[in-house]
SERO-4910 file (N, C-alpha, C, O; in steps of 0.05 Angstrom, whole numbers):
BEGIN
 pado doro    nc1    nc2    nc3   cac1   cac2   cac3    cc1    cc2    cc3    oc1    oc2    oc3
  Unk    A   1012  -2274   1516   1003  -2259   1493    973  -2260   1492    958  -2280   1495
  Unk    A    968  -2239   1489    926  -2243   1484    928  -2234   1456    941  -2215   1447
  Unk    A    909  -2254   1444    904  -2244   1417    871  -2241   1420    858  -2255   1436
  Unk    A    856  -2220   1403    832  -2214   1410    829  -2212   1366    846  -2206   1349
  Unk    A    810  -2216   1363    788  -2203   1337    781  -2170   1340    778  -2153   1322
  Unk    A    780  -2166   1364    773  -2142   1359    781  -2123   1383    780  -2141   1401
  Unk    A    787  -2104   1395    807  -2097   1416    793  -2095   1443    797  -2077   1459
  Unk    A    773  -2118   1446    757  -2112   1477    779  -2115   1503    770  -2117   1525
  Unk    A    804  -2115   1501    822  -2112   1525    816  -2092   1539    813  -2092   1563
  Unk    A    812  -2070   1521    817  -2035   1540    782  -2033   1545    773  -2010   1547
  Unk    A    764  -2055   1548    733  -2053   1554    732  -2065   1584    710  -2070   1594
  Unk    A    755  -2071   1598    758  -2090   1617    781  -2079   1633    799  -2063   1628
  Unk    A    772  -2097   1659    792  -2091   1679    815  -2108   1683    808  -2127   1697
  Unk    A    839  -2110   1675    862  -2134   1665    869  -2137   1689    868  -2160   1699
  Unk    A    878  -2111   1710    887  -2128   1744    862  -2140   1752    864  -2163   1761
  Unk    A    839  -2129   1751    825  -2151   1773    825  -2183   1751    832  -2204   1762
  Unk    A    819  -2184   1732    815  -2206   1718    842  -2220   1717    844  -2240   1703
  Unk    A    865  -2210   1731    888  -2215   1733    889  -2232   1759    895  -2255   1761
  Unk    A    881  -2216   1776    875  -2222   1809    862  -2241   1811    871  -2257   1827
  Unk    A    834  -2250   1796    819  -2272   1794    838  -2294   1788    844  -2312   1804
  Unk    A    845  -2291   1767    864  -2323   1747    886  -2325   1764    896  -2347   1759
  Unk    A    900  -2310   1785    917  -2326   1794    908  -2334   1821    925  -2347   1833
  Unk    A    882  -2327   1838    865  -2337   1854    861  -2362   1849    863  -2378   1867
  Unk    A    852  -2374   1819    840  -2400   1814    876  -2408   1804    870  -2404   1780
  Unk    A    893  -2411   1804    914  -2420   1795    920  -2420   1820    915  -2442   1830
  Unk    A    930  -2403   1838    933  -2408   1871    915  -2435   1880    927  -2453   1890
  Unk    A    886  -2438   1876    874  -2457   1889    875  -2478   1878    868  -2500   1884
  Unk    A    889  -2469   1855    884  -2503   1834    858  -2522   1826    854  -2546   1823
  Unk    A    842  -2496   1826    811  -2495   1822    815  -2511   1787    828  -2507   1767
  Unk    A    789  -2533   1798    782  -2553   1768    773  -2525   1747    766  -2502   1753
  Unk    A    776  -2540   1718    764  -2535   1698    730  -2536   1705    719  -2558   1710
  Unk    A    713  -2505   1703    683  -2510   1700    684  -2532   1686    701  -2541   1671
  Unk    A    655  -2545   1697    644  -2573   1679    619  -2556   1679    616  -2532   1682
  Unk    A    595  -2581   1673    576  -2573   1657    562  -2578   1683    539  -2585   1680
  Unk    A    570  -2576   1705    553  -2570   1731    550  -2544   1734    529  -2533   1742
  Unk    A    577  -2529   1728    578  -2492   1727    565  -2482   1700    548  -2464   1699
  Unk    A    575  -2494   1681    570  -2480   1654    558  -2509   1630    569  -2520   1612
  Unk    A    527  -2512   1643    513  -2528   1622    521  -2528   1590    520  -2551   1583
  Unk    A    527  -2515   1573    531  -2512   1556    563  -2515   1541    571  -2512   1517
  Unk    A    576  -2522   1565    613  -2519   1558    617  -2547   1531    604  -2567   1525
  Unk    A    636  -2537   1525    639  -2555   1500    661  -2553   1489    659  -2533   1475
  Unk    A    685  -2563   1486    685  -2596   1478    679  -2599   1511    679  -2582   1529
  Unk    A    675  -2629   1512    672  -2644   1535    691  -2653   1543    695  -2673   1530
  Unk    A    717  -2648   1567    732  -2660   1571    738  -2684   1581    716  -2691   1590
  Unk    A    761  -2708   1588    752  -2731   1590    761  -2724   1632    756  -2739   1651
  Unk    A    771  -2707   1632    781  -2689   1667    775  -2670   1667    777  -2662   1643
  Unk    A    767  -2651   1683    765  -2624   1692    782  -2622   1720    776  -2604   1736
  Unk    A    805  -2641   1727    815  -2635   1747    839  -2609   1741    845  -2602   1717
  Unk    A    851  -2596   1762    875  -2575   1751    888  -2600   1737    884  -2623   1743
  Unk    A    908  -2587   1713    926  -2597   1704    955  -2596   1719    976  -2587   1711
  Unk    A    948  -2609   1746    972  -2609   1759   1003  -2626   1746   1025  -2619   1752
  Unk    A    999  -2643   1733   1015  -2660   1722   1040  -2629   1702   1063  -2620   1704
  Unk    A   1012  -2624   1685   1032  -2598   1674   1045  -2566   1691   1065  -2552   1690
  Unk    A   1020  -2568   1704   1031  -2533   1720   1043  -2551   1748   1027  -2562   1764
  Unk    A   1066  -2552   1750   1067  -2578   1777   1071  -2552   1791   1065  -2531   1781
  Unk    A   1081  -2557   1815   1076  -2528   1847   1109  -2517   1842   1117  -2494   1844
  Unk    A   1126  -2544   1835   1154  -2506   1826   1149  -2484   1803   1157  -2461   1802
  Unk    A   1134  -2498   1784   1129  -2480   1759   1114  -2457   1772   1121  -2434   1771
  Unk    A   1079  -2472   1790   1067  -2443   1791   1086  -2427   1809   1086  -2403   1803
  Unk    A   1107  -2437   1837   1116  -2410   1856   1129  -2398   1845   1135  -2378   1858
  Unk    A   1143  -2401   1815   1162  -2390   1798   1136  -2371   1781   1139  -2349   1770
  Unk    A   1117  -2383   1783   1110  -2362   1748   1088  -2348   1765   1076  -2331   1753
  Unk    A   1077  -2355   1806   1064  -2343   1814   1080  -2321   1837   1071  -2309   1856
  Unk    A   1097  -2322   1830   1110  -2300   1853   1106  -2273   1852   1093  -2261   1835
  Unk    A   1117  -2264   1870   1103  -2230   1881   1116  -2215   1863   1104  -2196   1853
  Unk    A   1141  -2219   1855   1145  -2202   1839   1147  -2194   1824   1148  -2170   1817
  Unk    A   1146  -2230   1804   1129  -2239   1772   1110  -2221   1778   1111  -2197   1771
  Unk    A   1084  -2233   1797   1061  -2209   1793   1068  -2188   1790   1058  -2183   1769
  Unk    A   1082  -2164   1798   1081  -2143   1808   1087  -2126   1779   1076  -2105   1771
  Unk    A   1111  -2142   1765   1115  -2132   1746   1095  -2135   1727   1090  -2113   1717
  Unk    A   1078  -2156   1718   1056  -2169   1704   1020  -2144   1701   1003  -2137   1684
  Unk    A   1029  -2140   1736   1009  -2122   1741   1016  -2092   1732    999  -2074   1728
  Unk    A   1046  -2089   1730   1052  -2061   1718   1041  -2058   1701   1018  -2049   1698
  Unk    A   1059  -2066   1684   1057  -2071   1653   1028  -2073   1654   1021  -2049   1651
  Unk    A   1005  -2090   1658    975  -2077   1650    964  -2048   1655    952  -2032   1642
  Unk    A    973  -2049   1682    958  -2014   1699    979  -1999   1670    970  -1976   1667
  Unk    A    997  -2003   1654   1004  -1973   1636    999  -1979   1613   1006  -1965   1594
  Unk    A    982  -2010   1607    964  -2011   1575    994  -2021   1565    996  -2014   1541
  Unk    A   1011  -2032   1572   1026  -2051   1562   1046  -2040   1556   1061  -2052   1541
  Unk    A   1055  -2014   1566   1077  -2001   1552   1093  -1993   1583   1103  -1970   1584
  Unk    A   1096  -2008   1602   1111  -2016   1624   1145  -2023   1610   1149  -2040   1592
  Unk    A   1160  -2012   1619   1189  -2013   1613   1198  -2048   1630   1194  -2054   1654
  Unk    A   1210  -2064   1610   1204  -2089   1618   1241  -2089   1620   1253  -2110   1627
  Unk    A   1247  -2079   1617   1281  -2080   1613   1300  -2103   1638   1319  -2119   1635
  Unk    A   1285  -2095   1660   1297  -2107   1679   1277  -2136   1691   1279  -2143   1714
  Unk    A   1261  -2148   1675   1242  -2167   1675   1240  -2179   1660   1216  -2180   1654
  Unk    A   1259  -2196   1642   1265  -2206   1615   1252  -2232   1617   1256  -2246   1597
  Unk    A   1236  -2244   1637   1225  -2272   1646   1195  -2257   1641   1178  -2274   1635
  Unk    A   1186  -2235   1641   1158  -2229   1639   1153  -2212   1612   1165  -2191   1611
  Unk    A   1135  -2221   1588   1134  -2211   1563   1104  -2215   1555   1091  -2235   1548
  Unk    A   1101  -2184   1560   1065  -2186   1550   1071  -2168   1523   1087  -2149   1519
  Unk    A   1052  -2179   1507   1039  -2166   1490   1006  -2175   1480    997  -2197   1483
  Unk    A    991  -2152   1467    965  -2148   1460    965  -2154   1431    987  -2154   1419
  Unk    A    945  -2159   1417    944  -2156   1380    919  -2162   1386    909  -2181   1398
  Unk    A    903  -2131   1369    889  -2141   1366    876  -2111   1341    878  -2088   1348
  Unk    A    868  -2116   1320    853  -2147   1311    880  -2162   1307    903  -2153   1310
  Unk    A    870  -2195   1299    896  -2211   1289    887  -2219   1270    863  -2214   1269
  Unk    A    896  -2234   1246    884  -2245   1225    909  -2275   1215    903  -2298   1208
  Unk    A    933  -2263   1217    958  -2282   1216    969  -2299   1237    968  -2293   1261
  Unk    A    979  -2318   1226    988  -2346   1243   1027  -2330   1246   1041  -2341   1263
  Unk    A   1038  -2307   1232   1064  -2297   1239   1065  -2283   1266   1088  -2274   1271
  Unk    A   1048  -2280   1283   1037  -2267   1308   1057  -2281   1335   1065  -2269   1355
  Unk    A   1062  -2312   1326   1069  -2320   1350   1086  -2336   1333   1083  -2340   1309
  Unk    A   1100  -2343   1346   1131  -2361   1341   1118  -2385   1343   1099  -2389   1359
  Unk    A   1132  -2407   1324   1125  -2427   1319   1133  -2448   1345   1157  -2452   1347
  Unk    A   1118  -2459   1363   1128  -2480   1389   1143  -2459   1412   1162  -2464   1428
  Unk    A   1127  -2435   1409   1135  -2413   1431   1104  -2417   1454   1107  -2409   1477
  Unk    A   1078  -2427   1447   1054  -2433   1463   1060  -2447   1475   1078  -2462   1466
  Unk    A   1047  -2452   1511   1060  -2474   1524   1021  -2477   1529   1010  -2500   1529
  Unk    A   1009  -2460   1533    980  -2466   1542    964  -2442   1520    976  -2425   1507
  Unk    A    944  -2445   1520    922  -2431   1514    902  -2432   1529    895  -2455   1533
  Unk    A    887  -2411   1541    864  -2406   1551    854  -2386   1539    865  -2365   1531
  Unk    A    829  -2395   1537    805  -2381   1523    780  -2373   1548    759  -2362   1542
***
């Protein structure tokens, strides 16, 4: 789910910025530290991948070709990709948001910002 303040999704390219994030999830590339991004904040006490949580069956399950393929539909048509036969892949956009009723209560497994 992406929740935005204000609707900069459709200001951006979602497959390549798609293509990127599962490049660094493929490599299991650390969290920037403040060697990449002087200014990052909070300070974490690791910047290693969170391999403990994304362990390698989760990502070949949630990185597969066809997860993607559908993932990548559904963006290339602005989210209105017919998901009928892909009931494991569920995007949606909101944006603006202002309410905490947006998302099901202990339905988040991560957040990235």
């Amino acid at each position: 789910m992406g929740l935005d303040t204000f609707p900069f999704a459709g200001n951006t390219n979602a497959v390549e910025i798609l293509d990127e994030l599962v490049a660094l999830f493929r490599a299991r590339a650390p969290i920037p530290d403040a060697k990449e991004f002087p200014l990052v904040w909070p300070v974490l006490r690791s910047y290693e991948f969170p391999a403990a949580i994304l362990t390698d069956s989760l990502l070949a399950e949630s990185l597969s070709a066809a997860r993607l393929d559908i993932i990548r539909k559904s963006l290339q048509s602005g989210l209105k990709f017919d998901q009928n036969d892909a009931s494991s892949v569920s995007l949606r956009y909101a944006a603006p948001w202002f309410t905490k009723d947006l998302i099901r209560e202990g339905s988040v497994d991560m957040v990235i910002s």
